[in-house]
Structure formats: C-alpha cells, structure tokens
N, C-alpha and C positions, 0 to 999 in steps of 0.2 A: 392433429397434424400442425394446427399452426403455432399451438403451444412448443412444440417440437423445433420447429425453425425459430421460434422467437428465444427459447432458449438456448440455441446453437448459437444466436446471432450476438447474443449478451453474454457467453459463455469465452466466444473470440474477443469482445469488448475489454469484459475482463480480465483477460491474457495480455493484451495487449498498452493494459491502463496501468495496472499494477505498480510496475515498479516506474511508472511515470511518473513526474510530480503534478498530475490532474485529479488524484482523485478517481481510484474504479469504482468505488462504491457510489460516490455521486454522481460518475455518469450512469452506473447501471440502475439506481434510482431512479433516474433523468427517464431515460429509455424505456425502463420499464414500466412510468406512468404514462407517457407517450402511447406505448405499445397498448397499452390494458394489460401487462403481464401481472400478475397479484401471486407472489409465493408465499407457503403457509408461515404465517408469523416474518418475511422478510426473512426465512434461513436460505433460501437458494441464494442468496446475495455473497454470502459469508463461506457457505459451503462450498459453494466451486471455484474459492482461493485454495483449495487441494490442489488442483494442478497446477496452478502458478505454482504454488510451493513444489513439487516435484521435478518442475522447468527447473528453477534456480539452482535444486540440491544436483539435479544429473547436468549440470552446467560446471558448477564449482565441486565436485564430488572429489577429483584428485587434488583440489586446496584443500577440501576439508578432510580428506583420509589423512594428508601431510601431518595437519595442523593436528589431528588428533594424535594421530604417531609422534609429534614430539610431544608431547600434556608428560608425559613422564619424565622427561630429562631436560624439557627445554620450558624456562621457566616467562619465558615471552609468550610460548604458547599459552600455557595454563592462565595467565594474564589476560589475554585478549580473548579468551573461552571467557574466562571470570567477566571483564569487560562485557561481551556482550549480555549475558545473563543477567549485571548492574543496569545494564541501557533497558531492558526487557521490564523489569521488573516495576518500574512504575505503570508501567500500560496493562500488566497483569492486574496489580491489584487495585487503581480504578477503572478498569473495565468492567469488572468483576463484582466492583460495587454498583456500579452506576448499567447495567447491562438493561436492565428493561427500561431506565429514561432514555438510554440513548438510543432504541430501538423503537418506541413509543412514542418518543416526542423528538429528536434529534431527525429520525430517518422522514425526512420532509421536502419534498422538491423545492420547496422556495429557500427553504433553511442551506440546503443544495447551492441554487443559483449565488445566491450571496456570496457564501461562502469560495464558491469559484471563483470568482470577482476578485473579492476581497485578497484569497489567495495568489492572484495572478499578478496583480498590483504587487504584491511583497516580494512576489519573486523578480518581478521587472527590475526593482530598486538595490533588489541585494545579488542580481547576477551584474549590477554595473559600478559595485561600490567596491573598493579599492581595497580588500580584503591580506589584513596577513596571513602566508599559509605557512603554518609553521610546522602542518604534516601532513605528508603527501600519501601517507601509507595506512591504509585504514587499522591495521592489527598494532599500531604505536600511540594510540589517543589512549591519555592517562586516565585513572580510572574514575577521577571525579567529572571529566569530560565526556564521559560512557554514560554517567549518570544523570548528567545534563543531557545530553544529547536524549535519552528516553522521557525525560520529562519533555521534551521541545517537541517527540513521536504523538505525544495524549491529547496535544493539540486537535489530531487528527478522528478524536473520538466523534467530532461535528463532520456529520458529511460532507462532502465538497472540500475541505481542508487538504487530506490526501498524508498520506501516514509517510509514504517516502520525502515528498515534497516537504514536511514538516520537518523528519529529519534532517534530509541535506540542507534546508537553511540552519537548520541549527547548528550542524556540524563547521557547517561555512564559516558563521559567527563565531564560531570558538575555536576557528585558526585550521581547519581544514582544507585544502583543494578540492577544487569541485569533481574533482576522478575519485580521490577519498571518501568524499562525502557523498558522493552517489553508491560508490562501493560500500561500506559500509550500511548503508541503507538496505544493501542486497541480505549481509548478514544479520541486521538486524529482524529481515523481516520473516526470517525464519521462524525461529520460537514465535514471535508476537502472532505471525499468522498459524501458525501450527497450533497456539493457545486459542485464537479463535475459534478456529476448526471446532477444535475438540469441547469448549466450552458452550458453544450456540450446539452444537449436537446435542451433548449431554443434558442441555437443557430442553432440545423442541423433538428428540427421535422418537419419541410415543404417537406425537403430532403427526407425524409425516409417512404419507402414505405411497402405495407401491407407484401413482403416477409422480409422485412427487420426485421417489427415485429413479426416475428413471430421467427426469427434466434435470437432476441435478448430476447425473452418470454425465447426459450430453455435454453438461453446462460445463464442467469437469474437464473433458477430454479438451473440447473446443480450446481452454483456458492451458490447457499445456503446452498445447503446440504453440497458440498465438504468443504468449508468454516466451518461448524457449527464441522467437526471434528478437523480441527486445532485450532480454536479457544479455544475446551476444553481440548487440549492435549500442547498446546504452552509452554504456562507459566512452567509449571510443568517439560518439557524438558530444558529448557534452566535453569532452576533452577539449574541442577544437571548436565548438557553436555555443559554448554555456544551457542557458535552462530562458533565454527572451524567447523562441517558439512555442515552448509550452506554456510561458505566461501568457501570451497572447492565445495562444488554445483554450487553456481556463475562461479569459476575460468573453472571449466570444462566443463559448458554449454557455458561459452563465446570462449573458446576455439573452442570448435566442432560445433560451429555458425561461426568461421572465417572461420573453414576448408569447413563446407557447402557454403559460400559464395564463397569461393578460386573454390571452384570444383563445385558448378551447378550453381553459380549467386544468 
C-alpha cells in the first residue's frame, strides 16, 4: 500500500514538473530517495512521462491535426514538422549512446542538487537579460535554430538540468520570446519523451514485473491529469511573470536536497 501512495504521489510530481523548467526527473529522483521509493532499474522514472505526453497531445491535438492537414500543400508546415524532428534528433542519438552512463552514474541525488542550483542561477540571469526576440511564433524558428535549440535540450541528459528549461534558454538565446520558447519546448517534448518511453521500455520490459506495472499504471494516470493543468496554464504565466519563480524553486529545492543528504544520506 504504501508503495502505491508513494507512486501516486511522484506520478502527480511528475505531471506537474514536466514541462516546468525544474527538472521532473530530478525532483522525482529527490523524492524518491527521500521516500525509499527504489524502481526496477530507475524505469518508473521515465515511464510515467506516458501521461504527461498524452496531457500535451489531447491539449494541442486541434494544432497538431491543423498542422498535419496542411504537410501537404503548405510548405511552413512540413518546415516546422522537419524543424522539430532536426531539434529531436541530437537527444535521440546521444541518448541512445550514452543511456546506461546516464542512468548509472548521472541519476545521482547530489549530481541532482547541483545541478538544480546551478540551473536556477542561469535562469535568474537570462529571464533578466535584455534579449532580442526576433520570433514570437514557435512553428517560424529557422531550421539551423531547430538544430541548435536540440543540441541546448542534451544539456538535460544530467538530472536536475530539466530538458524544457534547457530548451527555453536556448531558444531565448537565439532570439526567441519567452511564450515561443516555452511553447516550442511543449512540441519538442513530444518525440524526445515519446523516444524515451519507448527506448528505456524496450530496453528494461523483461525486467519489470506485474507490481511494477501496476506502480507505473498509477504513476501514469497521476501524471496526466497533473500535467493537463500545467500545460493549460504555462504559457499564459510566463507570458506576464518570466521563468525568476522557478529559478528560485530550483535554487531552493537544490538547497534542501544537499541539506537532506548532509543530515540523513
């Protein structure tokens, strides 16, 4: 049973971190050492970004049926399809390479805190830096900036870094608005987590046993629903507040992650 509630409760965690720029994986890292939660091989971590990804898709679903109904005749579509596919593409194939150091030696609660820190600090500096935005619309970033921008995503292969957070500074840097840059973050994290998904499955499904799925069925649902309210309320926040609360979220969770490690291990 209390596996049960501790997976429910990191399942909402996760929903809710996601397309944060905190880092879900470093917090549910955090929590989950915290808790004594131990999943087999660290795939519950990964696998119940399923329902974040189903929040987003039944979120944006009439953008993206649009966008697919024009791929045939409207050549900005097929662009900004190609585009993200270019942004995706570096985080497929070093992920791919590097998937058991990052999971082995990356997924580290201290490696964690740091990097929360560290992250929080970069976002303080570059939500107050006096940025050109020379595009407000995520589906017009050209396609060497698509490219960039996914290289700036692998950042995030270190936990605590936070894969959205990585993008939207990137994007920000390379003449983005922060509505763009968060948005964009939303379609990029489609493929990138849907690669996940499918790649830490394919590699641990032998592994994983019938309690496991069912901790990761919970973990799953929990992350849908929590997920489906940030994802409607994101954009619209950072419009009008930037991204200085969640760097002070990061800076203080990373904090009170060294102090828990310092005092119970």
């Amino acid at each position: 049973m209390q596996n049960i509630i501790e997976a429910f409760v990191l399942g909402i965690v996760e929903g809710l971190t996601e397309f944060l720029p905190v880092s879900s994986t470093g917090h549910l890292l955090l929590l989950g050492h915290f808790l004594g939660f131990e999943s087999n091989g660290k795939t519950f971590e990964v696998l119940i970004q399923l329902g974040a990804i189903l929040a987003i898709l039944l979120v944006y679903f009439r953008r993206l049926l649009d966008i697919a109904l024009r791929i045939p005749s409207d050549p900005s579509a097929r662009r900004f399809v190609i585009g993200v596919l270019v942004a995706f593409l570096p985080a497929a194939v070093i992920g791919a390479l590097l998937h058991g150091f990052i999971k082995g030696v990356l997924f580290n609660p201290l490696i964690v805190c740091c990097a929360l820190i560290a992250g929080g600090l970069v976002l303080l500096v570059v939500d107050e830096l006096e940025l050109q935005e020379k595009y407000t619309d995520a589906t017009t970033f050209t396609l060497p900036m698509y490219l960039k921008i996914g290289f700036f995503q692998c950042l995030a292969m270190i936990p605590g870094v936070s894969r959205s957070g990585a993008t939207i500074v990137g994007a920000m840097l390379l003449g983005a608005s922060k509505r763009a840059a968060a948005e964009f973050s939303f379609f990029l994290a489609m493929p990138t987590m849907a690669g996940a998904f499918a790649y830490d499955l394919l590699k641990s499904y032998k592994e994983l046993s019938f309690n496991d799925g069912i901790l990761i069925v919970i973990g799953f649902v929990a992350a849908f629903f929590s997920a489906l309210i940030v994802v409607r309320s994101f954009l619209d926040f950072v419009s009008r507040r930037g991204f200085a609360v969640f760097a002070w979220w990061r800076i203080i969770v990373g904090l009170v992650g060294l102090a828990g490690l310092w005092i119970v291990g």
